[in-house]
Steps between C-alpha positions, in 0.01 A plus 500: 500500500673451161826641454702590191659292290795493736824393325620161632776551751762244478629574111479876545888537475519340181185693350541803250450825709174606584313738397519788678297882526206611266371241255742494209433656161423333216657522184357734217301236250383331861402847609306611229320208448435511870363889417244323231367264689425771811306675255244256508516412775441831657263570249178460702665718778438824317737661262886449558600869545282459851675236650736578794882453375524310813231281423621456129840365623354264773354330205780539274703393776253179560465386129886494485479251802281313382652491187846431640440268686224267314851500244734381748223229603472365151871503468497256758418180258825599351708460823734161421306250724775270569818689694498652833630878492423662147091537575604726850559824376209515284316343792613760659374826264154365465426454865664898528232598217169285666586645817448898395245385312329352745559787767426774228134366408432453920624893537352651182199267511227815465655695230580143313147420561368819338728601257615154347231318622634220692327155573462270726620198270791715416614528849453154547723411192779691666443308812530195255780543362685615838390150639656333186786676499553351872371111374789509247793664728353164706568266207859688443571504893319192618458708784162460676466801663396696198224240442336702785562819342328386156233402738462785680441688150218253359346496831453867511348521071246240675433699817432833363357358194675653270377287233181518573373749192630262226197313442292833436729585191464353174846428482578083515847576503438709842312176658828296369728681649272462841478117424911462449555682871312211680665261316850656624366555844385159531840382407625719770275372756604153418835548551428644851297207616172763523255255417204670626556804276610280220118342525340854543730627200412166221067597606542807412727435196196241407219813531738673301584312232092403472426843457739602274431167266155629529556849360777417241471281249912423502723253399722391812194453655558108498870592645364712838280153553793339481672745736224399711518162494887491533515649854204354654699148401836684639305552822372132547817355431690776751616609761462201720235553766471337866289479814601675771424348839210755558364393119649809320633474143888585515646548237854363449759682333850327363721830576741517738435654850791669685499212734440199231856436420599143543737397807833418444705202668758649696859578354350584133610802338237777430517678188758383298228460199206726463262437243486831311258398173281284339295431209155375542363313172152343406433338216232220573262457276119539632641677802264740793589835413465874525637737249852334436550378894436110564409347827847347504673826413294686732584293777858446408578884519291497801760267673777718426355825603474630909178615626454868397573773711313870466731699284470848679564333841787312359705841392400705866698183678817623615811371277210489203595792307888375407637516172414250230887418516407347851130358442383315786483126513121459468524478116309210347692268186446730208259281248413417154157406446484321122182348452493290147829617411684379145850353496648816452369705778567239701829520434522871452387517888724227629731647324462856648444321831837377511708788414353714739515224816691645772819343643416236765124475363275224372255517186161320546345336194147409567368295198085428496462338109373242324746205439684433184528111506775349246370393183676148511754273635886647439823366500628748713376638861652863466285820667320512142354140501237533740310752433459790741193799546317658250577893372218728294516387123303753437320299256057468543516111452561375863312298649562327855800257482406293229703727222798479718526091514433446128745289343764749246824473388637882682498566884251769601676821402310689788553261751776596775665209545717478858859608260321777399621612856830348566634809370354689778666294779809707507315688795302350789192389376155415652263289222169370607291326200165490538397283230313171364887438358714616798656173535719631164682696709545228775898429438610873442821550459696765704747555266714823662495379854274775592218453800233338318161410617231355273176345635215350272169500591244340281188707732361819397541639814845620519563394879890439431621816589365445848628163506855635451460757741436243725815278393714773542391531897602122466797434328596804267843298384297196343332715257761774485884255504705756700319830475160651673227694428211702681229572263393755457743662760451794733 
């Protein structure tokens, strides 16, 4: 059984207050336009004067909503994306909104279904939106657990078909909106390791997209293909798949389980560092991908998440329902996912990254990009003479590596060279370089003293966190000097 879009629990305190009794009235030019369009919509009811008041305001009532709360939902692109605690309270007001909207339509579904004429597809699209709204507070959180609420949401539009009248209307737009919830459910399922629905999900996404190329004569229809072909190539290249002794597929998954944390040697100190962000970037050219999440990303954030846990279970535990001042210690590194980011963001994140880093915490920078090689022999052998990674130019003419070793008299202006950094070392720091130029940042330099770590890897496969995890069950105070960390901690 669905429920509403309940408000996630942990950042309640610092939400704006909820909305509370009847549905709140809107103001005059909002109402009156709301007035016009219940004219026609209540047109082929029978004339106005014989509809019920009551029945009038349900659907005044409703188109307020709906209207409410499709605004706060747009406002959302607006939200700062970088920065952990200005997004909350608006967070906050539109899951408020979605949720009487979502209860109001499921207890005034027959008048709503006679007087304004409710659909299907339109039920669906609040669903939607409910289970985006819980995919984003994921991104902002890093939690897992709402993964499985976004999921419960898309699984129920599929299971009650709620889309399932879109192909009879003559509306392309209708069928696009149908075609961009299996993409996002797909993602979904991906990041929960659901394989098996993820398969059922891209066949029917196929049927779909062959029908509607069929009936429309569009433009993108060149782009769904390539949707297409995307995610079947994200699915060959992950997750990794095994035999089981009995000949079962199992699929592996890189998160943590609540009994996967490495041993330590005895006499280390536990949690005097706790990794407490990170920043995830791709930027390799010709890389697997679907939508803007690499293999490499995808597996990275993977390996600093735990295994989910059922939301609505979670908050009935006892000593689950504290205030957010005392949240529990199952919180997962808050992350940054940039994929082809320019200098500047880059920056911009790191930047926001490190003011926000909690006393006595680490910040993880993941780097999957194409390496900047230096252009020519120098004089010097500063941070800024051997190249580094590659950022978004955003320019069209890029081409593999070649453009990057060409012989010219000015260092790559988007590369980020291992200085670019240094700045950043004031606080422990955690750098693992995932790149065809790692060995640039091979002699770092830890100029503040701070607990640095930062491992190179030339493989795509970015196995080094689990390496360190197991180096810290080993010998914590090689990598770390004098201090220790437990990552992620509990």
């Amino acid at each position: 059984m669905v429920r509403g879009a309940r408000q996630p629990q942990q950042p309640r305190s610092r939400l704006a207050p909820r909305l509370t009794g009847t549905v709140e009235k809107p103001p005059r030019k909002r109402k009156s336009r709301t007035e016009f369009a219940l004219k026609e919509i209540m047109s082929s009811g029978g004339a106005e004067d014989d509809i019920p008041q009551g029945e009038r305001k349900t659907v005044t009532d409703f188109c307020y909503l709906l209207d409410k709360s499709k605004q706060l939902f747009n406002g959302l692109r607006d939200l700062p994306q970088y920065g952990q605690k200005q997004w909350q309270s608006y967070f906050g007001r539109t899951f408020d909104v979605y949720t009487k909207l979502w209860k109001f339509q499921q207890q005034h579904r027959q008048v709503l279904d006679n007087r304004y004429g409710l659909k299907r597809w339109q039920i669906g699209e609040i669903a939607s939106k409910i289970g985006q709204l819980y995919y984003h507070y994921y991104l902002r959180t890093s939690e897992t657990s709402y993964l499985n609420e976004a999921f419960s949401f898309y699984s129920a539009i599929r299971q009650r078909s709620y889309y399932s009248q879109v192909n009879k209307e003559d509306r392309p737009e209708l069928v696009v909106k149908k075609l961009r919830y299996y993409a996002r459910f797909i993602v979904v399922c991906l990041l929960l390791n659901k394989m098996d629905v993820v398969k059922d999900l891209v066949k029917e996404l196929s049927d779909e997209i062959e029908d509607y190329t069929h009936r429309f004569n569009t433009e993108d229809q060149v782009e769904w293909n390539l949707v297409l072909q995307e995610v079947a190539a994200f699915i060959e290249a992950d997750p990794v798949m095994v035999l089981n002794d009995d000949n079962t597929i199992v699929i592996t998954s890189n998160r943590l389980a609540e009994t996967g944390a490495p041993l330590l040697e005895q006499g280390m100190i536990v949690g005097q560092l706790s990794l407490a962000d990170a920043l995830i970037i791709g930027n390799c050219n010709n890389q697997v991908k679907f939508s803007e999440l690499t293999v490499d990303m995808f597996r990275m954030l993977q390996a600093l998440e735990r295994e989910p846990m059922n939301l609505a279970s979670q908050m009935n535990k006892p000593g689950m329902q504290e205030s957010a001042d005392k949240p529990t210690r199952r919180e997962n590194p808050h992350k940054y996912l940039l994929y082809k980011p320019t200098f500047s963001q880059l920056y911009t994140f790191l930047a926001a990254s490190f003011k926000e880093l909690p006393a006595n915490s680490v910040l993880l920078i993941y780097l999957s990009a194409t390496g900047v090689f230096p252009t020519g022999r120098s004089d010097s052998e500063g941070p800024y003479d051997f190249g580094g990674v590659l950022t978004n130019s955003n320019r069209d003419i890029i081409n593999g590596d070649a453009i990057h070793k060409r012989n010219q008299s000015h260092k790559e202006m988007h590369c980020l060279h291992p200085g670019d950094l240094y700045p950043f070392t004031r606080k422990p720091l955690f750098i693992i370089v995932d790149s065809s130029n790692s060995v640039a940042y091979k002699n770092f330099t830890n100029l503040f003293g701070q607990p640095l770590v930062c491992l190179l890897s030339p493989t795509a496969y970015p196995k080094a966190l689990q390496a360190c995890a197991e180096a810290y069950g080993k010998s914590v105070k090689n990598i770390f000097e004098k201090s220790t960390v437990i990552l992620p901690s509990y």
